[in-house]
C-alpha positions as protocol buffer text, in pm:
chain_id: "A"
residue {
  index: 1
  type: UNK
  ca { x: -2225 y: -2045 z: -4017 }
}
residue {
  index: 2
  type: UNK
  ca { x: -2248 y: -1880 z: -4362 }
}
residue {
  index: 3
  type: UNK
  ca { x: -2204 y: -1536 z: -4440 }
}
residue {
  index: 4
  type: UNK
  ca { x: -2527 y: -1443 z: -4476 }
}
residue {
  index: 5
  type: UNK
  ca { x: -2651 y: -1580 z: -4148 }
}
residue {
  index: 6
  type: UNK
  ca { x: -2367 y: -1397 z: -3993 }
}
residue {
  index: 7
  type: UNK
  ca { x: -2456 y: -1052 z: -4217 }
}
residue {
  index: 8
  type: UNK
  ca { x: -2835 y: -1092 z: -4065 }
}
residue {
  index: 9
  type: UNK
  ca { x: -2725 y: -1124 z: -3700 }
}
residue {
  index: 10
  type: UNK
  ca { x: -2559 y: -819 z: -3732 }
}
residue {
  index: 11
  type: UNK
  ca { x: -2840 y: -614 z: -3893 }
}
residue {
  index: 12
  type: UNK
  ca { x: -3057 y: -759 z: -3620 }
}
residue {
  index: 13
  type: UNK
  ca { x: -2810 y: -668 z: -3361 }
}
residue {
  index: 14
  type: UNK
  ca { x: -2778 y: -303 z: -3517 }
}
residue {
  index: 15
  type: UNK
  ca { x: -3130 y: -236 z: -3562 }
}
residue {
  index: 16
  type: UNK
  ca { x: -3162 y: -367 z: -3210 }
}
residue {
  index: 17
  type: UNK
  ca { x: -2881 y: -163 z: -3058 }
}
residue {
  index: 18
  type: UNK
  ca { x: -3053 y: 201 z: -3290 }
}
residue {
  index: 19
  type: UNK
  ca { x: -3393 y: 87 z: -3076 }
}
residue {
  index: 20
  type: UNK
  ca { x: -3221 y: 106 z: -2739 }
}
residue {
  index: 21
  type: UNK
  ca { x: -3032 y: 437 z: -2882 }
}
residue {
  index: 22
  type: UNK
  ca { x: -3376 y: 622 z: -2917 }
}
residue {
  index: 23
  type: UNK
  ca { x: -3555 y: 454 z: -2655 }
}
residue {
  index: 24
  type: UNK
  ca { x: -3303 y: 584 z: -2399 }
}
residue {
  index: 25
  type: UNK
  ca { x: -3247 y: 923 z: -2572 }
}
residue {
  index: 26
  type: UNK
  ca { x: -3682 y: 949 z: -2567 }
}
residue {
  index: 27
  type: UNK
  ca { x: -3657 y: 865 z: -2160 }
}
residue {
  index: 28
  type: UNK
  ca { x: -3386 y: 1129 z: -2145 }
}
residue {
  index: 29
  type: UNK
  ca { x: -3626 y: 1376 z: -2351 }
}
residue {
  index: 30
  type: UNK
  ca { x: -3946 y: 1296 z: -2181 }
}
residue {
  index: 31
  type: UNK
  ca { x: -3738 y: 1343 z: -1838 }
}
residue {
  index: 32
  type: UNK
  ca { x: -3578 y: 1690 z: -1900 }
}
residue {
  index: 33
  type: UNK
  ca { x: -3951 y: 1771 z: -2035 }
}
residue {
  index: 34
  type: UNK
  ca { x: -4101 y: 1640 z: -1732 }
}
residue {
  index: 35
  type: UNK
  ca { x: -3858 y: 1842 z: -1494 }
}
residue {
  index: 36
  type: UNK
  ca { x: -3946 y: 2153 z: -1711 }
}
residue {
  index: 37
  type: UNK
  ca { x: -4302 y: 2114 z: -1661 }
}
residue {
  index: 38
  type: UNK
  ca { x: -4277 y: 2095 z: -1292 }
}
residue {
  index: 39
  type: UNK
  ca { x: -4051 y: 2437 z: -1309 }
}
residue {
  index: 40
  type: UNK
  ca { x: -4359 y: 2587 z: -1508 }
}
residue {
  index: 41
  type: UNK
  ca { x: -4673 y: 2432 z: -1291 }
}
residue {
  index: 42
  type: UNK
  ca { x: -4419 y: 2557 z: -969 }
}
residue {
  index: 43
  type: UNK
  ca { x: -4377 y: 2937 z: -1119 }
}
residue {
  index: 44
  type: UNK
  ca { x: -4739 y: 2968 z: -1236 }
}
residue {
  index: 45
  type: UNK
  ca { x: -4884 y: 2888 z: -858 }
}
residue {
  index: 46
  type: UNK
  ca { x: -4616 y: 3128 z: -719 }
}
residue {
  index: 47
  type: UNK
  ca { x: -4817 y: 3364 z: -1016 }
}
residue {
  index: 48
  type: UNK
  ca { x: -5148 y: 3271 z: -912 }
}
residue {
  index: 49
  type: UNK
  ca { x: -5090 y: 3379 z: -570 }
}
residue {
  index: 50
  type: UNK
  ca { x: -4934 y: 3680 z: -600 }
}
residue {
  index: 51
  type: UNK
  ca { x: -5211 y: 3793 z: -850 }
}
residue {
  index: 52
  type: UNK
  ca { x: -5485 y: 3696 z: -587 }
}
residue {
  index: 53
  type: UNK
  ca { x: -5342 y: 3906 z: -376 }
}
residue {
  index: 54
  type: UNK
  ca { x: -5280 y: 4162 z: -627 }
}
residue {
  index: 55
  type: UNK
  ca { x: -5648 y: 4128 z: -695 }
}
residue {
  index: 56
  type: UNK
  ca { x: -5758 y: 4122 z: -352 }
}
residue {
  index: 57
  type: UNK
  ca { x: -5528 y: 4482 z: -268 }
}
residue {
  index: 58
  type: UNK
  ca { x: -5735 y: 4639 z: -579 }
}
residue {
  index: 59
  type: UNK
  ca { x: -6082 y: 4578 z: -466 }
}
residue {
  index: 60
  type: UNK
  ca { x: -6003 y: 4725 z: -134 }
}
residue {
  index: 61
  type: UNK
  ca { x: -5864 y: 5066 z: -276 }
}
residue {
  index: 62
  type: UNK
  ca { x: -5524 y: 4993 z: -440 }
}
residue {
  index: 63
  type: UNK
  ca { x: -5412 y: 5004 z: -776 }
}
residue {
  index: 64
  type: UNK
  ca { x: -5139 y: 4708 z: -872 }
}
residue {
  index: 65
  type: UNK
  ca { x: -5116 y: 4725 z: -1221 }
}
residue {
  index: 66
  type: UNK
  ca { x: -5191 y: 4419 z: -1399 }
}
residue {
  index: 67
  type: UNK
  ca { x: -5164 y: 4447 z: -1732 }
}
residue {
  index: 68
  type: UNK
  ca { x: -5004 y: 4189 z: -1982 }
}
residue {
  index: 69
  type: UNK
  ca { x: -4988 y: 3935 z: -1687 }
}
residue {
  index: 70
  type: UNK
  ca { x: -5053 y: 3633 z: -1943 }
}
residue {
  index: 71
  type: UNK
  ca { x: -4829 y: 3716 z: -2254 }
}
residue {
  index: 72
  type: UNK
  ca { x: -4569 y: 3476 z: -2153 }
}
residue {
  index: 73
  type: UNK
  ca { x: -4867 y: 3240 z: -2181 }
}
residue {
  index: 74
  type: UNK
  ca { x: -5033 y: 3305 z: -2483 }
}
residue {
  index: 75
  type: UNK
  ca { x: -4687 y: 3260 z: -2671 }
}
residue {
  index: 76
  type: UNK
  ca { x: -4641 y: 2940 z: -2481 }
}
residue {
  index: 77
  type: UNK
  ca { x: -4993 y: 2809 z: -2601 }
}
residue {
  index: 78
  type: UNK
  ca { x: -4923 y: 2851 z: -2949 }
}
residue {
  index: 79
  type: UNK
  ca { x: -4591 y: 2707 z: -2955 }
}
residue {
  index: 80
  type: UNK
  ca { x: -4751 y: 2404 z: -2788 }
}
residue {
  index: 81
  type: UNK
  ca { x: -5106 y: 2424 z: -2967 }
}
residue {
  index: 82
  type: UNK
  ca { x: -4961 y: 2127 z: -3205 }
}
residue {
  index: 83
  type: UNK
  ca { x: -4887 y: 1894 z: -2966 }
}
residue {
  index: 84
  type: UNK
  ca { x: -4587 y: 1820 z: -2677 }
}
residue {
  index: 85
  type: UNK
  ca { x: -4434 y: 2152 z: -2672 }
}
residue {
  index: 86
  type: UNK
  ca { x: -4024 y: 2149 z: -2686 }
}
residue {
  index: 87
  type: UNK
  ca { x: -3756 y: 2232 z: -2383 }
}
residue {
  index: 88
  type: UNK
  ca { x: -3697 y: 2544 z: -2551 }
}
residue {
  index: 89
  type: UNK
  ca { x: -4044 y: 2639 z: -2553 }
}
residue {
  index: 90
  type: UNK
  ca { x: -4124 y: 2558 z: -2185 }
}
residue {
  index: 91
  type: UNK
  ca { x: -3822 y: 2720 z: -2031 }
}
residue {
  index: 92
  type: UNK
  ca { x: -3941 y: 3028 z: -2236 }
}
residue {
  index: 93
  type: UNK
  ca { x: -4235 y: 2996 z: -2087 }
}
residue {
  index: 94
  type: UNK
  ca { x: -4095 y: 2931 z: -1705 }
}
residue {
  index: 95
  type: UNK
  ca { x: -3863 y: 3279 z: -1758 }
}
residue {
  index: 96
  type: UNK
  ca { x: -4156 y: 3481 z: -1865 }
}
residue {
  index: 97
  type: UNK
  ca { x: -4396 y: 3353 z: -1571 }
}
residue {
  index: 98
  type: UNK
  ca { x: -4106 y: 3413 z: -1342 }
}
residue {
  index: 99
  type: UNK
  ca { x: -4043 y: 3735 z: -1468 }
}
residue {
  index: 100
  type: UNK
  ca { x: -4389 y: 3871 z: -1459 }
}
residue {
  index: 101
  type: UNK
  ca { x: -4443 y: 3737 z: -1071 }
}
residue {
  index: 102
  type: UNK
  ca { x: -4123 y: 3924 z: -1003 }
}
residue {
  index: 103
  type: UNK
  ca { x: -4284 y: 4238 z: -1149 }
}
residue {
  index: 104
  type: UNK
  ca { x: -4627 y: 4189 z: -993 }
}
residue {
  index: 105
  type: UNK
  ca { x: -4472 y: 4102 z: -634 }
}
residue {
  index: 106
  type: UNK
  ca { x: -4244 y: 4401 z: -651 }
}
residue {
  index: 107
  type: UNK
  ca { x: -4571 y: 4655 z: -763 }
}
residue {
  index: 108
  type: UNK
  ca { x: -4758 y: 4443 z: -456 }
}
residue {
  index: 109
  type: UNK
  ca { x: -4529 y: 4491 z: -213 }
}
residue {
  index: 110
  type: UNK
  ca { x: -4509 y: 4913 z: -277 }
}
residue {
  index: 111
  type: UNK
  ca { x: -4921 y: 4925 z: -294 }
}
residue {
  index: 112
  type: UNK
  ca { x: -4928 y: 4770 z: 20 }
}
residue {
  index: 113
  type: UNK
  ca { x: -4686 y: 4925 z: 213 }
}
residue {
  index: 114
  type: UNK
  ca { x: -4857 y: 5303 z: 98 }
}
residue {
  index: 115
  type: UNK
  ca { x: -5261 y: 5135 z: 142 }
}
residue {
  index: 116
  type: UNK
  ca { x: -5135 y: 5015 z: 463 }
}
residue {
  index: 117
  type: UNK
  ca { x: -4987 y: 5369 z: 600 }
}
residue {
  index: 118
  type: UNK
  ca { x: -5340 y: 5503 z: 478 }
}
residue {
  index: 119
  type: UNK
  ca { x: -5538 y: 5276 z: 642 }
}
residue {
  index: 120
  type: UNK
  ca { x: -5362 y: 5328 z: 941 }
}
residue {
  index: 121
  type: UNK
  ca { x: -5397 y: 5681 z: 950 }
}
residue {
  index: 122
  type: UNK
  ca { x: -5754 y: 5669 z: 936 }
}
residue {
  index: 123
  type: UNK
  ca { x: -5786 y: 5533 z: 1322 }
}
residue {
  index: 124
  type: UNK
  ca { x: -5814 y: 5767 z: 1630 }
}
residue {
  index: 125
  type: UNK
  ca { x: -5488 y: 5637 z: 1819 }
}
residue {
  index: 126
  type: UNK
  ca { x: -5568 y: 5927 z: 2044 }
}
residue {
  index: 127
  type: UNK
  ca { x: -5872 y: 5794 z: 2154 }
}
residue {
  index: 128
  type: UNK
  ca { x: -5755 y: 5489 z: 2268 }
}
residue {
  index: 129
  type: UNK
  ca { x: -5667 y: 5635 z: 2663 }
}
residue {
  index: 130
  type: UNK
  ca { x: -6088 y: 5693 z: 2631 }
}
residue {
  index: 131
  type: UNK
  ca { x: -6152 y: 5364 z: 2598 }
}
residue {
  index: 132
  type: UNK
  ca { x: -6268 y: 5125 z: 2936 }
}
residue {
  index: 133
  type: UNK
  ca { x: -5963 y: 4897 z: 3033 }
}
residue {
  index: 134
  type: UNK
  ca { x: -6151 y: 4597 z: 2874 }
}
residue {
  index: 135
  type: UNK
  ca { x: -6179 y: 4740 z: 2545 }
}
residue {
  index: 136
  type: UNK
  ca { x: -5838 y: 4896 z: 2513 }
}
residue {
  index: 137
  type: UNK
  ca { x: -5666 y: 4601 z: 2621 }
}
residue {
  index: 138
  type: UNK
  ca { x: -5853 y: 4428 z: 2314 }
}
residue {
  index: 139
  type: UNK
  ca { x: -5779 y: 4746 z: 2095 }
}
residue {
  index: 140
  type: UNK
  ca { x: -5374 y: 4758 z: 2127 }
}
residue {
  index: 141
  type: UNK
  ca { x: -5411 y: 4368 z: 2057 }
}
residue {
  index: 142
  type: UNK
  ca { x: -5642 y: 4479 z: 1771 }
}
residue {
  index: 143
  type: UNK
  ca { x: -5336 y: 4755 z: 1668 }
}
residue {
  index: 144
  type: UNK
  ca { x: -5079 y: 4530 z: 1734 }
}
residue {
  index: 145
  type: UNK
  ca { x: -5260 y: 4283 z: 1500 }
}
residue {
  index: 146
  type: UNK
  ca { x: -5274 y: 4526 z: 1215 }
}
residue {
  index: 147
  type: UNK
  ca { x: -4893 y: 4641 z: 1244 }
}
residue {
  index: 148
  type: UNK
  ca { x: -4761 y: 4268 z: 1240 }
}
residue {
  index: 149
  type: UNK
  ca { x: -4999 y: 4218 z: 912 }
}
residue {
  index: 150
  type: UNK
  ca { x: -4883 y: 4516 z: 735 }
}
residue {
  index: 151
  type: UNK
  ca { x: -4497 y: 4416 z: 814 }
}
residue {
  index: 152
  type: UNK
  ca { x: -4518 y: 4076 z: 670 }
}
residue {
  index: 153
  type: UNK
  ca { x: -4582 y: 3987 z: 340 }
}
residue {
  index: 154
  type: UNK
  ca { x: -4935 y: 4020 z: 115 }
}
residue {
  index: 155
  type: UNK
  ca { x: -5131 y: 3728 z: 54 }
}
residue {
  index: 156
  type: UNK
  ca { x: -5453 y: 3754 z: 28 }
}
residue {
  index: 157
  type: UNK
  ca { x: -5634 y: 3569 z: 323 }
}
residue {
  index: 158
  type: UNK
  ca { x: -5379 y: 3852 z: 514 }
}
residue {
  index: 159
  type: UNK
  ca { x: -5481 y: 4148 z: 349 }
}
residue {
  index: 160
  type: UNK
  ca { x: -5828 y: 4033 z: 405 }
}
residue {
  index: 161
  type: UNK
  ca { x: -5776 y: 3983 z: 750 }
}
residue {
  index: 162
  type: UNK
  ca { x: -5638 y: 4333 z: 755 }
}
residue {
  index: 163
  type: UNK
  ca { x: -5933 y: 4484 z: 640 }
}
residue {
  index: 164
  type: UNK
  ca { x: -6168 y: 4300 z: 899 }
}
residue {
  index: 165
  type: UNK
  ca { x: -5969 y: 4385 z: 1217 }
}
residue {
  index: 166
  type: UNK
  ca { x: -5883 y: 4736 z: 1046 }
}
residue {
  index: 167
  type: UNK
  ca { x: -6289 y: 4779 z: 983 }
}
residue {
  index: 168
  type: UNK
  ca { x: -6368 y: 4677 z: 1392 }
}
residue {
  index: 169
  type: UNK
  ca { x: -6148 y: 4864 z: 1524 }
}
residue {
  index: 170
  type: UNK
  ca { x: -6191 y: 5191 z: 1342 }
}
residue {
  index: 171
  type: UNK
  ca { x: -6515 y: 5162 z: 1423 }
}
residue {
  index: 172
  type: UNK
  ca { x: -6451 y: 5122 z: 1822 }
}
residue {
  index: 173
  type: UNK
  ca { x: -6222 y: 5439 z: 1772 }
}
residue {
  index: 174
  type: UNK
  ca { x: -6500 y: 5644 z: 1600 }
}
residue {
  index: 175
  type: UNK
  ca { x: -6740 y: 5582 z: 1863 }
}
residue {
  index: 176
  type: UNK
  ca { x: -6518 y: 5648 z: 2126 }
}
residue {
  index: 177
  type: UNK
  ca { x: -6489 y: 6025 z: 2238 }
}
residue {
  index: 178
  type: UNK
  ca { x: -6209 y: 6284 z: 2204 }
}
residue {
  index: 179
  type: UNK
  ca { x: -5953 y: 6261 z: 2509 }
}
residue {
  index: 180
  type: UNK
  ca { x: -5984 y: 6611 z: 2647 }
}
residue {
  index: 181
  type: UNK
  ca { x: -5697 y: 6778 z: 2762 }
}
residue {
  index: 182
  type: UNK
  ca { x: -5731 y: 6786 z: 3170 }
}
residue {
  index: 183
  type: UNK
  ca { x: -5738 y: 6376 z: 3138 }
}
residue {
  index: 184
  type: UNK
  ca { x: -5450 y: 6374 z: 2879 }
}
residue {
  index: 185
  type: UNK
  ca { x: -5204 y: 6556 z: 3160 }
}
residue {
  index: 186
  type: UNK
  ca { x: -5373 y: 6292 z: 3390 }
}
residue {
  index: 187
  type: UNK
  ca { x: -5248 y: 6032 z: 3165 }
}
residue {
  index: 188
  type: UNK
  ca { x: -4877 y: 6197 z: 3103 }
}
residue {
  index: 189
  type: UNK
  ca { x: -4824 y: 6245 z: 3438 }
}
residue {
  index: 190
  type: UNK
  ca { x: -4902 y: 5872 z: 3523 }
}
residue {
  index: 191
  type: UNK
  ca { x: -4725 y: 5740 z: 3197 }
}
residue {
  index: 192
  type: UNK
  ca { x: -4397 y: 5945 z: 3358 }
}
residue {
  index: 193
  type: UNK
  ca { x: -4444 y: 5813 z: 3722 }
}
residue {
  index: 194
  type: UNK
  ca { x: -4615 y: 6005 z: 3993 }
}
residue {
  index: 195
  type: UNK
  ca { x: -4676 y: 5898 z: 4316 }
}
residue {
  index: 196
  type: UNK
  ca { x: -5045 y: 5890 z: 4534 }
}
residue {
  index: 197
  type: UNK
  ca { x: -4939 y: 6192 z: 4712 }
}
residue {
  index: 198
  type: UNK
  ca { x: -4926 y: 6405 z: 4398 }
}
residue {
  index: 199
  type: UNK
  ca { x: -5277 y: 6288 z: 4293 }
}
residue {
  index: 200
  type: UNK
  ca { x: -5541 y: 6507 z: 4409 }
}
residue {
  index: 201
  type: UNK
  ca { x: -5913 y: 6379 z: 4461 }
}
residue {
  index: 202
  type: UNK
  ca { x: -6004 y: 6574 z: 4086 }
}
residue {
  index: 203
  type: UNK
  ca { x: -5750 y: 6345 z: 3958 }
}
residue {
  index: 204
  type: UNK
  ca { x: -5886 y: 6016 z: 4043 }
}
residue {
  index: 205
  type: UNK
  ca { x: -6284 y: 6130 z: 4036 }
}
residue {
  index: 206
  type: UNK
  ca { x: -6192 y: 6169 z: 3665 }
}
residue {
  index: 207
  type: UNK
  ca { x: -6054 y: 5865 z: 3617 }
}
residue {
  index: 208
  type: UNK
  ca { x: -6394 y: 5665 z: 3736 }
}
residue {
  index: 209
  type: UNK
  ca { x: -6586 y: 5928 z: 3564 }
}
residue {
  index: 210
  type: UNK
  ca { x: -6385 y: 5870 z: 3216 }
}
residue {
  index: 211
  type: UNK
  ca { x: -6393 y: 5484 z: 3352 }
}
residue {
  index: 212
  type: UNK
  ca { x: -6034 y: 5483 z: 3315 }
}
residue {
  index: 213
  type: UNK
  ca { x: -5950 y: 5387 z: 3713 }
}
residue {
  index: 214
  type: UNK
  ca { x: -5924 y: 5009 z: 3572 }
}
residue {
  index: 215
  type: UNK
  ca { x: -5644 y: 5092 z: 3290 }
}
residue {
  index: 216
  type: UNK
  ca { x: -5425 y: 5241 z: 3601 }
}
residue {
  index: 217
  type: UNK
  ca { x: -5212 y: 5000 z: 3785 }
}
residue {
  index: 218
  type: UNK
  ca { x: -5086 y: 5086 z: 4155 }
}
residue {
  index: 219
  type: UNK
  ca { x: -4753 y: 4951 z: 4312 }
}
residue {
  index: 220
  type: UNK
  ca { x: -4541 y: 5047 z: 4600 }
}
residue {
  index: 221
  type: UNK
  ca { x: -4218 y: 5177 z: 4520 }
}
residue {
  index: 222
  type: UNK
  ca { x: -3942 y: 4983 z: 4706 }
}
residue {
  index: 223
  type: UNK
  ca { x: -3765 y: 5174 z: 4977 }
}
């Protein structure tokens, strides 16, 4: 074999091995880029929620500041307006998404918690005892509804499912009339325990004549 033969094998076999080099080190690139990307797409749907949401909390009354929500972004897409945008330029972009969700979740949470505690002022608990037994059995579900929506956390099919049961049932409460104050003893004195002795025939004629007889349960007391 002459040494020229043997001096082209070995550029072959270099230029060869340089081809593997940067094949492997563009797989490991296009990898670490594709991870990134995922880490980005992930934090911008966690974004998109929490600013529907946001959104949703504003029409009804709130006020979740929004402002600058895309900065992050606009940097991003001018870094990458010339073509595959860099790692350094995508976890930029990933930290500034996750850091405005952070700051849009935490605004969320404290206009919800003080809409809620308005909203929920607004109904006539009192007037619940004046409701028939059917309809107050489906208003304390309605309540209990409301408080286990305004405990958990805002998204926006709950918030708008907060403002439909919250709209129904104030408007049950409104129509219902003002307990007066012989039938809220009544009530007291049978929330406490009484027996049938101490109930005159005034006390249950107003019962049937508030239609509240059915909301009253009767049991013997054990001996």
């Amino acid at each position: 074999m002459s040494e020229q033969s043997v001096r082209d094998k070995a550029l072959v076999l270099a230029s060869e091995a340089r081809r593997i080099d940067l094949g492997q080190q563009e797989e490991a690139t296009a990898v670490a880029i594709t991870s990134r990307i995922k880490t980005l797409r992930d934090g911008l749907e966690r974004l998109r929620n929490t600013l529907q949401a946001a959104r949703r909390l504003n029409v009804h009354g709130a006020n979740v500041p929004l402002n600058g929500v895309d900065d992050g972004l606009k940097r991003f897409r001018q870094r990458a307006g010339e073509g595959l945008p860099s790692k350094m330029a995508l976890d930029t972009a990933a930290r500034a998404v996750d850091r405005v969700e952070s700051t849009v979740r935490q605004a969320l949470r404290e206009a919800w918690r003080t809409w809620c505690e308005q909203r929920m002022a607004e109904l006539r608990r009192d007037r619940l005892v004046m409701l028939p037994a059917g309809e107050a059995s489906a208003a304390e579900l309605s309540l209990a509804d409301l408080e286990k929506l305004r405990r958990g956390a805002p998204r926006a099919a709950d918030i708008q499912q907060f403002v439909i049961s919250h709209r129904e049932l104030r408007a049950q409460l409104d129509s219902a009339p003002d307990p007066d104050p012989e039938v809220l003893d009544l009530l007291h004195r049978l929330q406490v325990g009484t027996t049938l002795d101490k109930l005159t025939p005034a006390d249950l004629q107003l019962l049937y004549d508030r239609q509240l007889a059915g909301t009253v349960e009767v049991r013997r007391r054990a001996t």
